[in-house]
N, C-alpha and C positions, 0 to 999 in steps of 0.2 A: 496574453501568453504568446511564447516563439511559438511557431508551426513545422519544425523538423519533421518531412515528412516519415508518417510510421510506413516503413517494408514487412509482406508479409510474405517471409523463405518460401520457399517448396520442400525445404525437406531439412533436415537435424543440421548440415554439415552450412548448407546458406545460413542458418537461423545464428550459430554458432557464429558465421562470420561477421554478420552482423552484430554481436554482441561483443567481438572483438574490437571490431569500428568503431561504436560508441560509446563503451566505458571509457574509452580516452578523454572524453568529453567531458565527464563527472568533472565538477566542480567540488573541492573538498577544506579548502581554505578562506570560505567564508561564512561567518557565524551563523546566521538564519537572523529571522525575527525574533525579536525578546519574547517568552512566554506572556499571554495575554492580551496582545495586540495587535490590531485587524484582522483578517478573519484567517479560520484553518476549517480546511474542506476533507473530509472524511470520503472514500470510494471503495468499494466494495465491489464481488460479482456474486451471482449463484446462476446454477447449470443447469439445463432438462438436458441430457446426454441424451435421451430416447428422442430424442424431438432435434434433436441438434442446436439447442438455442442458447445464449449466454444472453444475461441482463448485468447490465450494469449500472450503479445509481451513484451521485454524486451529491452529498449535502454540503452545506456552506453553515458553518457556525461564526456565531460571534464570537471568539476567541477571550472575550472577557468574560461574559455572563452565561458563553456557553447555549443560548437561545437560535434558533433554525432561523437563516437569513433568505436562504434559498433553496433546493431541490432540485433535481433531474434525474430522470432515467434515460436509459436507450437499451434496445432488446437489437440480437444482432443472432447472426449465425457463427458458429464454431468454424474458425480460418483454420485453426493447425491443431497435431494431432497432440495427445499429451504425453509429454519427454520431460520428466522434472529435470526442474533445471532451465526449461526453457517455456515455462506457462504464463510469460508475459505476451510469450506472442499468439497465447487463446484469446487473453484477454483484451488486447490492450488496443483494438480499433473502438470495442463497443463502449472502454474508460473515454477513449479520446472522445464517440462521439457524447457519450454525457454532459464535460466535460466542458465539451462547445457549445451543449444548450444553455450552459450556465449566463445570466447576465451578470451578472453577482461578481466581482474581483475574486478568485476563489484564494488569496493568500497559499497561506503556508498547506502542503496535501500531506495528509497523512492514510498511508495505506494497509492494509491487512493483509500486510507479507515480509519481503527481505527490502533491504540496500545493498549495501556490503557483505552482509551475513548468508552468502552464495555462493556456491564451491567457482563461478565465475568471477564473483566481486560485480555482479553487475543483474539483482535480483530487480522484481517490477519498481519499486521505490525508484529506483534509478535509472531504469528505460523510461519511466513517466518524464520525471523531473529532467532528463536531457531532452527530451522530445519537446516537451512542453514550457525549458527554461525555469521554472516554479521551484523554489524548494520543496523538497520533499522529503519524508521519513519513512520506515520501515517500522509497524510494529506486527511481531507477529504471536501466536500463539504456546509455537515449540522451535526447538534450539536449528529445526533442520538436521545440519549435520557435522554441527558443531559443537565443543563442549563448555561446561563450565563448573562454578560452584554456588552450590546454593549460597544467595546472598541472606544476611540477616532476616529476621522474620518481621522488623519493624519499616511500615512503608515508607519507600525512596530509598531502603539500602539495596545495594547492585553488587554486581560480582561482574568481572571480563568474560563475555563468548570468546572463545575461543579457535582457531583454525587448530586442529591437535598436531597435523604431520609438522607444521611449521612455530604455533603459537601463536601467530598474528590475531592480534583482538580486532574481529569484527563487527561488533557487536555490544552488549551489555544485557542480561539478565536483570531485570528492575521487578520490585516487590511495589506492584501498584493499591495492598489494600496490605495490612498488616496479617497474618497467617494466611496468606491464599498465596498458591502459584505465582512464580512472577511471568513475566512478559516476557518480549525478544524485542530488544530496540534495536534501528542501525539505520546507520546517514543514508539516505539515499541520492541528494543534490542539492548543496547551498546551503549545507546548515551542517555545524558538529556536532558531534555524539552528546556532549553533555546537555547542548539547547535540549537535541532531540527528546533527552530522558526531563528536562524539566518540562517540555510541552507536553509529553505525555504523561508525567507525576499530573499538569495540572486538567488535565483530560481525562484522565481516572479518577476522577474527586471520590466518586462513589463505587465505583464498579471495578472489576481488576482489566478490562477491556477499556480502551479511551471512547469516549461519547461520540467521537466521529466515526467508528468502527461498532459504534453500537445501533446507531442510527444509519448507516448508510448499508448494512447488513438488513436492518427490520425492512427498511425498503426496497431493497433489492430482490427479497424474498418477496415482498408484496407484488411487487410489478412482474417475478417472475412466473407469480400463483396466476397471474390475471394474461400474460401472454401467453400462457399454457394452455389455459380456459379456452381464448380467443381460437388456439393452432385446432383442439380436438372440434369447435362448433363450426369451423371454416372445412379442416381438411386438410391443413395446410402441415 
């Protein structure tokens, strides 16, 4: 992985300016990795807000068979405060350091949030993936604050996110199981929109969540139940 280092603002207006600096960086004109090959790493957070703590966990799949290659967590304290819009820079020391426990090649990252699909154009997908060089994608659960149109009911039909003031497609709506909710795909670095929606068709095999967002969630909740345990019997 590049090592750009991550800056952590003091306050909304440095955070901003920072995200002005480094979306210039985004990489958007090349494919990605074909679906299937070598590996793609799923990252995840979850929060104790009473306690001040962020965990963050990082799985490595085989991108073929879909089978766990690797694992990490890292449990961190909350740097910045929460300004949607700007909660990459809660997260994204304790992603790095996961991240870096990795021995594992982590390939292609796929994250449970935005890319492009951010009233910035430059959501965590894309702070990672310039920080870290890696491609990377965005899937996330709801549109933000974007619009679109229900795509088909049969899965892999998609429909354009939307920017509304302007209509810039951000994004894609993809139907990961056949009548279930679809997803929020969006490029986050070194890879296009349509790879993005085929790595994620092939990462929803089962579930309307991709298996690296399904897995790197269960664990992050686990390591978060266990550094919470650890904060109440210490004091800390």
């Amino acid at each position: 992985m590049n090592h750009t280092p991550h800056t952590t603002p003091t306050d909304e207006a440095a955070a901003r300016a920072v995200q002005d600096e480094l979306r210039t960086r985004v990489v958007l004109d090349e494919p990605g990795p074909p679906p299937g090959t070598g590996h793609v790493t799923g990252v995840d957070v979850a929060y104790d807000d009473a306690r001040d703590l962020v965990v963050a966990a990082a799985v490595v799949l085989d991108a073929e068979t879909l089978a766990v290659v690797e694992e990490t967590t890292a449990t961190g304290r909350v740097a910045f405060p929460y300004v949607p819009g700007l909660l990459a820079f809660r997260e994204m020391p304790t992603v790095l350091a996961a991240l870096g426990r990795l021995r594992t090649d982590p390939g292609l990252i796929v994250c449970d949030g935005y890319g492009l699909a951010h009233p910035r154009r430059f959501g965590l997908a894309s702070h990672l993936g310039v920080l870290t060089g890696l491609p990377t994608l965005g899937v996330a659960k709801n549109p933000f604050t974007f619009v679109y149109e229900q795509p088909g009911l049969r899965r892999g039909d998609s429909s354009p996110l939307r920017d509304e003031a302007d209509g810039t497609e951000v994004g894609r709506a993809l139907r990961t199981q056949a009548g279930v909710k679809p997803v929020f795909v969006s490029v986050g670095h070194r890879v296009t929109l349509d790879n993005a929606c085929a790595h994620t068709l092939r990462l929803a095999a089962a579930f309307r969540q991709p298996e690296t967002t399904r897995r790197a969630d269960s664990l992050c909740r686990r390591a978060l139940a266990e550094a919470t345990a650890e904060a109440d019997a210490t004091g800390t």
